[in-house]
C-alpha positions in Angstrom: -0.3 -13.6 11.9 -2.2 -13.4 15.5 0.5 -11.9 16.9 0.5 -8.8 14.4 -2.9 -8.4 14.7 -2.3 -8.6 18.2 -0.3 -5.4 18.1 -2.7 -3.8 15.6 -5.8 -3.8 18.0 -3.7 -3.1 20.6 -2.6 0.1 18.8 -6.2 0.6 17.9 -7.4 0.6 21.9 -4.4 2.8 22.3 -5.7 5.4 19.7 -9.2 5.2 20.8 -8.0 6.4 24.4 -6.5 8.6 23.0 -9.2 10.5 20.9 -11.1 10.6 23.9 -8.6 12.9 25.6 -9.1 15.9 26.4 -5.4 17.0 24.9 -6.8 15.4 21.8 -9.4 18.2 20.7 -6.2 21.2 21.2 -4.8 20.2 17.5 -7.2 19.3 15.2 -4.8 18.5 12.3 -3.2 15.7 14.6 -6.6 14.9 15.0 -7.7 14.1 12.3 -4.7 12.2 11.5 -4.8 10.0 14.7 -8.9 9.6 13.7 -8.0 8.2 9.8 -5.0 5.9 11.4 -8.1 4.7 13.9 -10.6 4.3 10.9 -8.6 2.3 8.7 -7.8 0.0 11.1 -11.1 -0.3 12.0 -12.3 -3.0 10.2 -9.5 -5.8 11.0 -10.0 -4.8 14.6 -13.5 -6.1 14.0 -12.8 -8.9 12.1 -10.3 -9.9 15.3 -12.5 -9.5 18.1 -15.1 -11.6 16.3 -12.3 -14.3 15.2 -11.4 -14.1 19.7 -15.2 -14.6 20.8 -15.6 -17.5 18.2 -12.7 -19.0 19.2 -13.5 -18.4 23.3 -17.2 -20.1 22.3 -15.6 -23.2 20.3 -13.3 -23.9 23.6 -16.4 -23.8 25.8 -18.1 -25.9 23.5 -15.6 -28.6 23.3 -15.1 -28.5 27.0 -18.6 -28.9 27.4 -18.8 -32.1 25.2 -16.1 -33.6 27.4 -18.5 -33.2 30.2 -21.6 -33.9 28.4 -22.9 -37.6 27.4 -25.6 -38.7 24.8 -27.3 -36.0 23.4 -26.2 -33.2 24.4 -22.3 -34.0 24.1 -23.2 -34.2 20.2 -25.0 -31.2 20.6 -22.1 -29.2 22.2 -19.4 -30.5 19.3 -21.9 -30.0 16.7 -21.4 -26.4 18.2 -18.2 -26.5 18.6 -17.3 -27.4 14.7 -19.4 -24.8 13.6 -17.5 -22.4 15.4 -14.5 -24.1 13.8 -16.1 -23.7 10.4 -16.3 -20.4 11.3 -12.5 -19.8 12.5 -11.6 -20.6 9.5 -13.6 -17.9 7.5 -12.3 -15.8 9.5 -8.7 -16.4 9.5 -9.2 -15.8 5.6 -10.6 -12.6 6.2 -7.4 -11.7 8.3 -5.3 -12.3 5.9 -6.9 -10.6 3.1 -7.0 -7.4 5.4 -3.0 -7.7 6.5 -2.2 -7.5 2.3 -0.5 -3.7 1.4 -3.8 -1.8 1.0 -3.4 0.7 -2.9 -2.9 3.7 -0.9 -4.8 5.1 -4.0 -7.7 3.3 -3.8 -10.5 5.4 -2.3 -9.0 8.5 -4.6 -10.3 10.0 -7.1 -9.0 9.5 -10.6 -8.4 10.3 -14.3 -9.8 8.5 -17.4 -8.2 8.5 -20.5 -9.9 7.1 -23.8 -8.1 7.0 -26.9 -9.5 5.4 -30.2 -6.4 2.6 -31.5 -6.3 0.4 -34.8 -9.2 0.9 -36.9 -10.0 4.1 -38.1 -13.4 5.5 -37.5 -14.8 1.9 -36.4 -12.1 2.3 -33.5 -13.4 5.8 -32.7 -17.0 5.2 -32.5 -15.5 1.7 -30.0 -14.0 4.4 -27.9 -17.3 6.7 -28.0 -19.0 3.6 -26.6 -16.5 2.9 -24.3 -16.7 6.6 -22.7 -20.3 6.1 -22.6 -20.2 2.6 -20.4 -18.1 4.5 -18.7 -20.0 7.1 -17.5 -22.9 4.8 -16.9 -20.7 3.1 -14.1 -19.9 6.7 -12.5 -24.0 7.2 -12.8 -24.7 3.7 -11.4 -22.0 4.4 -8.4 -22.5 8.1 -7.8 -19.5 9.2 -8.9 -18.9 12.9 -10.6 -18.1 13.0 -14.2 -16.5 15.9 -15.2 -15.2 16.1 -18.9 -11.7 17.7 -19.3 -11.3 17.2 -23.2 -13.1 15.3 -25.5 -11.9 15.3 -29.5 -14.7 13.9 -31.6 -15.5 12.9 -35.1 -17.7 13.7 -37.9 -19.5 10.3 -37.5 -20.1 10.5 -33.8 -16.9 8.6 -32.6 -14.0 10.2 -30.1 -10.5 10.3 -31.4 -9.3 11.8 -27.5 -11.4 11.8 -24.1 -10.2 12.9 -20.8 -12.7 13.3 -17.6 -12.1 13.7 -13.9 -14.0 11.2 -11.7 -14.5 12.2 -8.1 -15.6 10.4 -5.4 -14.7 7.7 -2.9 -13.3 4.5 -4.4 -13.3 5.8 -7.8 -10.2 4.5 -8.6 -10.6 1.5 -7.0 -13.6 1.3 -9.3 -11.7 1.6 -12.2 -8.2 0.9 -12.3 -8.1 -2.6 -13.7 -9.2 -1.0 -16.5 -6.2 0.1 -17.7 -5.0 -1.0 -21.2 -6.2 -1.9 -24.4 -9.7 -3.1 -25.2 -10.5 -5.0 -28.4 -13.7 -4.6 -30.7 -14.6 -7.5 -33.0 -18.3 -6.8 -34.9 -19.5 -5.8 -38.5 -19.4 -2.1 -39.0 -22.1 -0.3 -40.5 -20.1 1.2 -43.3 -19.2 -2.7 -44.2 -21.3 -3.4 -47.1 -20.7 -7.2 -47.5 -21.1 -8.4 -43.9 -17.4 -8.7 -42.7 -16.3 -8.7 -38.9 -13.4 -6.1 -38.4 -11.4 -5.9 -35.5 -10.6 -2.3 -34.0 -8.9 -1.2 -30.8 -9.3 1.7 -28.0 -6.6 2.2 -25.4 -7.6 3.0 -21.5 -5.9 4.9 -19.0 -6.7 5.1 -15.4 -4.6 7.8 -12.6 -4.9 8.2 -9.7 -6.0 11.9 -8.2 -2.8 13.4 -7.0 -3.1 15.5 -3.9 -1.5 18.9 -3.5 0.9 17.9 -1.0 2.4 15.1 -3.6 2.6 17.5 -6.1 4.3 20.6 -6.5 4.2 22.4 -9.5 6.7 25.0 -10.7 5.6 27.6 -12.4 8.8 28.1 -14.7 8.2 24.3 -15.4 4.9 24.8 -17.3 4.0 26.9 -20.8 0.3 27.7 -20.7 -1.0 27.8 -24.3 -4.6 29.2 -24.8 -6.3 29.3 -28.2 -10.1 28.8 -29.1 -12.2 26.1 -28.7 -13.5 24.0 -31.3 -15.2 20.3 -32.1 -16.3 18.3 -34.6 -19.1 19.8 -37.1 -18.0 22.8 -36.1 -19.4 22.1 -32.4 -18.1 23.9 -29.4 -16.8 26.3 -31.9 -16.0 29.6 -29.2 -15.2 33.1 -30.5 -12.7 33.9 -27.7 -9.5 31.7 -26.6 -11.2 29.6 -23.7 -9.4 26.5 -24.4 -5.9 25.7 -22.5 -2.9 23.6 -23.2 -0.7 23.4 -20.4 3.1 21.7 -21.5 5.1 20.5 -18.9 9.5 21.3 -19.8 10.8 18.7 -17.7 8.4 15.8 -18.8 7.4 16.1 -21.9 3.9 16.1 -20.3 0.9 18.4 -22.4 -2.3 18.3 -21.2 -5.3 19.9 -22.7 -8.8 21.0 -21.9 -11.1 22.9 -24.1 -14.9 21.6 -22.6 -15.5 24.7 -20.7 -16.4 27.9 -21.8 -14.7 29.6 -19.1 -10.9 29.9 -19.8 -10.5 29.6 -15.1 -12.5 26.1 -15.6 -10.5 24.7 -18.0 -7.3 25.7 -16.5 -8.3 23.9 -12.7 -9.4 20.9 -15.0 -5.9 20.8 -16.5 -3.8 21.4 -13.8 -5.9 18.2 -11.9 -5.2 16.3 -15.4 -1.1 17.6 -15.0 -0.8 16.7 -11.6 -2.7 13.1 -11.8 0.3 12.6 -15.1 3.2 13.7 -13.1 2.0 12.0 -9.5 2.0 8.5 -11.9 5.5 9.9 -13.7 7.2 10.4 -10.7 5.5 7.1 -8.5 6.8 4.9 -11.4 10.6 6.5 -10.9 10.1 6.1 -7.4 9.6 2.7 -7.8 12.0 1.8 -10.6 11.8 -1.5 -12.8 8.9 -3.2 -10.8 6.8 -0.6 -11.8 5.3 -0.9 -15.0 5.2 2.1 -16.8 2.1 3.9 -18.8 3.4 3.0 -21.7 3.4 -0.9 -21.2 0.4 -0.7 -19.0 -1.9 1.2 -22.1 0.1 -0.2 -25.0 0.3 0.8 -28.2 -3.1 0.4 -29.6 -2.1 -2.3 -31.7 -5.2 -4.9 -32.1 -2.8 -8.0 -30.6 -2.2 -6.1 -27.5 -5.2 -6.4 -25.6 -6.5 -7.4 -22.1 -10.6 -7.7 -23.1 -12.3 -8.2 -26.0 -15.9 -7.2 -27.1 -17.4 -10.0 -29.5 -20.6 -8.9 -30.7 -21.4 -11.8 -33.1 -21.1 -13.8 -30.1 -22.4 -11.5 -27.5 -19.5 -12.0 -25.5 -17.2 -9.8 -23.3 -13.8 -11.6 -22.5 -11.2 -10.3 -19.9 -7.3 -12.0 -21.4 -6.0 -11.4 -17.8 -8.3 -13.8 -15.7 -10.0 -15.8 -18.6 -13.8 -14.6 -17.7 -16.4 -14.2 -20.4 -19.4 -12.5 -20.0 -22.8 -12.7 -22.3 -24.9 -9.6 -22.4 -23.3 -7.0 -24.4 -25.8 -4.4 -23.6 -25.9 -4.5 -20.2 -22.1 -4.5 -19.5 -22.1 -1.6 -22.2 -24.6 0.3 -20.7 -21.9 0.5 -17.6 -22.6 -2.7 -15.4 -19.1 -3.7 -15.2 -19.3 -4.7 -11.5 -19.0 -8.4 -12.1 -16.0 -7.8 -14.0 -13.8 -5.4 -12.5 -14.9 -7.6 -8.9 -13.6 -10.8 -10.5 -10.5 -8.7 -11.5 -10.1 -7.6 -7.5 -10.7 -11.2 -6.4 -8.0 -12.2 -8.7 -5.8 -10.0 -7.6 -6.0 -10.5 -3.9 -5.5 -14.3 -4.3 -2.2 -13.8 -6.3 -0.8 -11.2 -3.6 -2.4 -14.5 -0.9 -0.5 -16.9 -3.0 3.0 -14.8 -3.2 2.7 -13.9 0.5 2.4 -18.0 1.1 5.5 -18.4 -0.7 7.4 -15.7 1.4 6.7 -17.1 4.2 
């Protein structure tokens, strides 16, 4: 493991003398390429240098306990384990930061909400759902930007699709793919009985342009008038788009905007997030698992969290953590959640690359 890292700060000093060229500043795209490959390997460069000088200071201090007597001797291995202690720590480190890094991660992405089993109670769940939601793009500073959003008479959302921008937005989100689970007493229950409704989540990645490419002849683009529950949203001239993608199957809407160029850009980023995920799962054949099994059907025994609210009680199926404050984690504090869900993660990719090795 030294040994790779070895190579990787060596290729690190190697692109820092580079940048500092002169020949450097005469292409700017290769540039900025050489500068990113520098930056991301940034941080285990760090991690390194401090694992060499703890490791250089535990030597001295051992050697120095050999020379020592009394006192000091203890004095200097006291030192010396500490450093050890220390070693250690930071070996971890190094191996979390050798794992394959999500090449998506510090994308942008796409957030799909769709109300499952339950009727109504299961669109008003998804309602809620796009609200906490929102509050954790609020609470992070990430842009929120509504593509479609098909809501019901009693305040619930049958459909919602938003674009979230911003560094690490995906890497925010993505374990929250698939279907959540509502168990409380509705308000239209007149004799007190807990129902059980779901809502099914789907998280993309942003797909840059370069990944891509869409063909014209490939696409139908559909535009009609907007319209929303209540009669809300209701527009007199055909703003709204549909964009169908032939070789796919793909159709993506967006009617939030009441200028027809607005909600074609927020469609096309909706198409191209779809088809970067399409094609990325063909790429990677059976490993991958699909959309499909990742979101489910929406049927209430397919779920990976549940929402009691007669026991104020979030529970994640995948790692086995409950959390007690509905409100909060509702409102859009989801940190301690979706963290727990990344730790998990890392140690199974730790444990698998143990049993490579």
């Amino acid at each position: 493991m030294l040994k790779k890292i070895g190579e990787i700060a060596a290729r690190y000093d190697a692109l820092s003398n580079l940048l500092s060229s002169p020949e450097a500043l005469s292409d700017m795209e290769q540039y900025k390429k050489l500068s990113k490959e520098r930056a991301d390997l940034e941080e285990i460069v760090g991690v390194y240098r401090e694992y060499e000088r703890t490791e250089a200071e535990m030597n001295a201090a051992f050697a120095e306990a050999e020379r020592e007597s009394g006192e000091m001797r203890d004095l200097f291995r006291e030192e010396g384990y500490a450093c050890r202690d220390r070693l250690q720590s930071l070996e971890e480190r190094l191996k979390v930061l050798l794992l394959p890094k999500d090449k998506n991660d510090e994308r942008g992405c796409t957030l799909e909400i769709r109300a499952g089993a339950g009727g109504e109670e299961a669109a008003l769940f998804a309602y809620e759902l796009y609200r906490m939601y929102m509050g954790c793009c609020e609470r992070h500073r990430l842009k929120w930007e509504v593509v479609d959003l098909n809501e019901t008479e009693l305040g619930g959302v049958k459909e919602a699709i938003v674009n979230i921008t911003g560094k690490g937005a995906y890497k925010r989100l993505k374990y929250e793919s698939g279907v959540h689970r509502v168990q409380r007493v509705p308000e239209t229950e007149s004799q007190g009985r807990i129902h059980t409704s779901t809502a099914t989540v789907a998280v993309l990645p942003e797909a840059e342009d370069v990944e891509v490419q869409i063909d014209e002849k490939d696409i139908r683009v559909d535009l009609f008038r907007s319209s929303g529950a209540g009669g809300q949203k209701v527009n007199k001239t055909e703003t709204a788009i549909r964009i169908t993608h032939f070789p796919t199957g793909i159709v993506v809407t967006c009617q939030d905007e009441r200028s027809q160029l607005q909600n074609r850009e927020k469609a096309y980023r909706v198409l191209k997030a779809r088809l970067y995920e399409y094609y990325s799962e063909r790429a990677a054949g059976a490993e991958a698992a699909s959309r499909k099994s990742l979101v489910g059907t929406g049927d209430r025994s397919e779920r990976i969290r549940t929402y009691n609210f007669p026991q104020n009680r979030i529970t994640d199926h995948r790692i086995g953590l409950s959390l007690h404050d509905m409100e909060s984690f509702l409102a859009g504090d989801i940190d301690e959640m979706t963290e727990a869900l990344a730790r998990a993660e890392t140690e199974a990719k730790l444990a698998a690359a143990s049993d490579g090795d």
